[in-house]
C-alpha positions in Angstrom: 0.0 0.0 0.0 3.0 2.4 0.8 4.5 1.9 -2.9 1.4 2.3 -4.3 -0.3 5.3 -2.1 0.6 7.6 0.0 -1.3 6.3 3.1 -1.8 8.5 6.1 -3.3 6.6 9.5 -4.8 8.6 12.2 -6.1 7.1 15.0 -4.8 3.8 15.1 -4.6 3.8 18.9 -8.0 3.9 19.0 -7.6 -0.1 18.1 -8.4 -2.1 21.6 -5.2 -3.5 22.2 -6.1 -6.9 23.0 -9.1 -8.9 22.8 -12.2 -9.1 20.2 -13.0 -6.4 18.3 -14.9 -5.3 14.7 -13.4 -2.6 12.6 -16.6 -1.2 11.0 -14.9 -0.2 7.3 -16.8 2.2 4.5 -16.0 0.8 1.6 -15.7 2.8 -1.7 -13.0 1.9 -3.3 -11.2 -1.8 -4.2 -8.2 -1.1 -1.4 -10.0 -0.4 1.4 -9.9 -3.7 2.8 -6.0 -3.9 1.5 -5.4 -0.4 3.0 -6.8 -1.2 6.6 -5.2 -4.6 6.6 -2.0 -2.5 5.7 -2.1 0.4 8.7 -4.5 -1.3 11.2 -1.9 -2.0 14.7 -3.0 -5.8 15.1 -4.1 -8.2 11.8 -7.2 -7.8 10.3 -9.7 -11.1 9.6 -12.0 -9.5 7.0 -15.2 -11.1 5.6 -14.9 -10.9 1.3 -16.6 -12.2 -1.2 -16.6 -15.3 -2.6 -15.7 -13.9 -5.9 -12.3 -12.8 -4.5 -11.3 -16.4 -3.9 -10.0 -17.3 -6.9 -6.8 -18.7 -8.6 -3.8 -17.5 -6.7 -6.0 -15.3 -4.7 -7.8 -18.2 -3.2 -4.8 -19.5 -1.3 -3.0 -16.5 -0.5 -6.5 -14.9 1.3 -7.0 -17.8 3.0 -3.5 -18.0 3.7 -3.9 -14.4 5.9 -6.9 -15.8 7.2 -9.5 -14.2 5.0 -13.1 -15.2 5.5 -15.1 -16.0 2.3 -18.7 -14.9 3.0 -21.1 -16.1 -0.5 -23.5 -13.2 -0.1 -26.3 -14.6 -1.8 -27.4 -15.9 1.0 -27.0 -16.7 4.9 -23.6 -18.4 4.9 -23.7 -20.2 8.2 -19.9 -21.0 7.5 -18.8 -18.0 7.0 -20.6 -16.7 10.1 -19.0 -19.7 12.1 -15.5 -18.2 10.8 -16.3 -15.0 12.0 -17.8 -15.4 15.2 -14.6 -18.0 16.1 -12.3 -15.0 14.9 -14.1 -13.3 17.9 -14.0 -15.8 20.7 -10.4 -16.4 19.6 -9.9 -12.7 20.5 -9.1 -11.5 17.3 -10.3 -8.3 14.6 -12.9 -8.9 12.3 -13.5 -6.9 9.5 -16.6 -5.6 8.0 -17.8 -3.5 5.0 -21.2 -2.8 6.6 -23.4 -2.2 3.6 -22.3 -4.9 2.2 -20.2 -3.9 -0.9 -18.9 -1.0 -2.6 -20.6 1.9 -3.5 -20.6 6.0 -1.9 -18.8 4.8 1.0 -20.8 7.2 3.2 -22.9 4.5 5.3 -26.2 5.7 4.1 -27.8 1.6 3.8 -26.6 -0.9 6.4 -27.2 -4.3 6.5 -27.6 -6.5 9.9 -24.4 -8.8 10.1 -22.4 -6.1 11.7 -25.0 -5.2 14.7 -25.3 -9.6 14.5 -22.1 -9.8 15.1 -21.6 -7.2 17.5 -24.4 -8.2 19.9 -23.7 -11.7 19.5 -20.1 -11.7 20.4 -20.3 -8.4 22.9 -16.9 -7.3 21.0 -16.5 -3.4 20.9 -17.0 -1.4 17.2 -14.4 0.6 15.9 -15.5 2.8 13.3 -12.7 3.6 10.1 -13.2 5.8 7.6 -10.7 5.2 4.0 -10.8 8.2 2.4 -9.2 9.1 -0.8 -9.7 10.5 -4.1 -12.8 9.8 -5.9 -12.1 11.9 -9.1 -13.0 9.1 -11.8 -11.1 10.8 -14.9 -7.6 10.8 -12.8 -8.3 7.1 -12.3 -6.2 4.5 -14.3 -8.2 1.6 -13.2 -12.4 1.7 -12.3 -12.7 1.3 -8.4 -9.3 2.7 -7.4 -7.6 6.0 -6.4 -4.8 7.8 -8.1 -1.4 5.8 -8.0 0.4 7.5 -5.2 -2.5 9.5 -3.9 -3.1 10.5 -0.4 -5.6 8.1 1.3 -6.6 8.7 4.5 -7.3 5.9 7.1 -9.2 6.7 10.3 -9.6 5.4 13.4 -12.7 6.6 15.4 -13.0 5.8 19.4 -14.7 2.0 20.0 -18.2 1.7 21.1 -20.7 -1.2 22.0 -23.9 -1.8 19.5 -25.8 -3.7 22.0 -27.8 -2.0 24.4 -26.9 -3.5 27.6 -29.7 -6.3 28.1 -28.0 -8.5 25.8 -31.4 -9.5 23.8 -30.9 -11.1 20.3 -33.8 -10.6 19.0 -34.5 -9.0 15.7 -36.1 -5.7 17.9 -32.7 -6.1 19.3 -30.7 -6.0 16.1 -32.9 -3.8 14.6 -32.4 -1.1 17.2 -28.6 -1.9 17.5 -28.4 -1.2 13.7 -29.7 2.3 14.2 -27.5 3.0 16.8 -24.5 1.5 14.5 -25.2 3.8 11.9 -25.3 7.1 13.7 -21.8 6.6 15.2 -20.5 5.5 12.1 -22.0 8.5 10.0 -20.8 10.7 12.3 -17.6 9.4 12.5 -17.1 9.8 9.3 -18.5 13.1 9.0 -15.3 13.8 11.8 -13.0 11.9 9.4 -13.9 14.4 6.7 -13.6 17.4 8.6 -9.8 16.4 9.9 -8.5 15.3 6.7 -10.6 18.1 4.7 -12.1 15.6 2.2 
């Protein structure tokens, strides 16, 4: 990422030092995942596509203990990866609306407030911001070669609200709550970086 961008962290302390823990990711361009893998303080066990797991990819992913999540449906295995990445004490990864698109949070889907009540592990919000200029880009879904993108950190915070009910009220209300801190989070992120 450092030969390729010009990367700039801030934040990173805010990363719980030990123990579980989601990094909540908006995702608008192909290296977010890559880029927060790259500056995040402890590794990163992100949940991608299917579709990314293929030829040498498939290996190598797997290899840095990638989860492959089929999202055309409720992949119990991949859920079993991710919720054992938790109890194992580990950082799980998640592009909360579910692929690429604005990057601004706007439509969330439930895995991250599942996982979040679920497991009990604190959210840290992180905002990837970089250039979205489309006619500087050489290649669809990426920034400039050796542009600044920004990657930040915002303070960890619990989705659940305390009672630890599962229910679908439950995860319905922890999903509302999820998106307001991460909105304004990275309302925050743009203001510091001035993007």
């Amino acid at each position: 990422m450092y030969g390729l961008f010009k990367p700039r962290v801030l934040g990173s302390w805010r990363v719980p030092a030990s123990g579980p823990v989601i990094l909540a990711v908006n995702h608008s361009h192909n290296v977010d995942g890559p880029m927060v893998m790259g500056t995040a303080p402890r590794p990163v066990h992100f949940l991608i596509k299917k579709e990314a797991f293929v030829g040498p990819l498939d290996p190598f992913l797997r290899g840095i203990g990638q989860v492959k999540v089929d999202r055309t449906s409720v992949d119990r295995n991949a859920i079993g990866d991710a919720l054992r990445v938790l109890d194992d004490g580990g950082v799980l990864g998640i592009f909360p609306e579910g692929t690429r698109g604005e990057g601004d949070f706007a439509s969330l889907r439930a895995g991250l407030a599942y996982f979040a009540v679920r497991s009990g592990a604190p959210v840290v919000p992180v905002a990837v911001l970089g250039s979205t200029e489309r006619r500087s880009r050489l290649i669809g879904g990426l920034p400039p070669l050796r542009s600044r993108v920004d990657v930040v950190f915002g303070d960890a915070f619990d989705a659940g609200d305390g009672s630890g009910r599962r229910t679908r009220k439950a995860l319905d209300e922890a999903t509302v709550r999820i998106q307001a801190r991460l909105t304004a989070h990275l309302d925050s992120a743009r203001r510091l970086t001035g993007r």
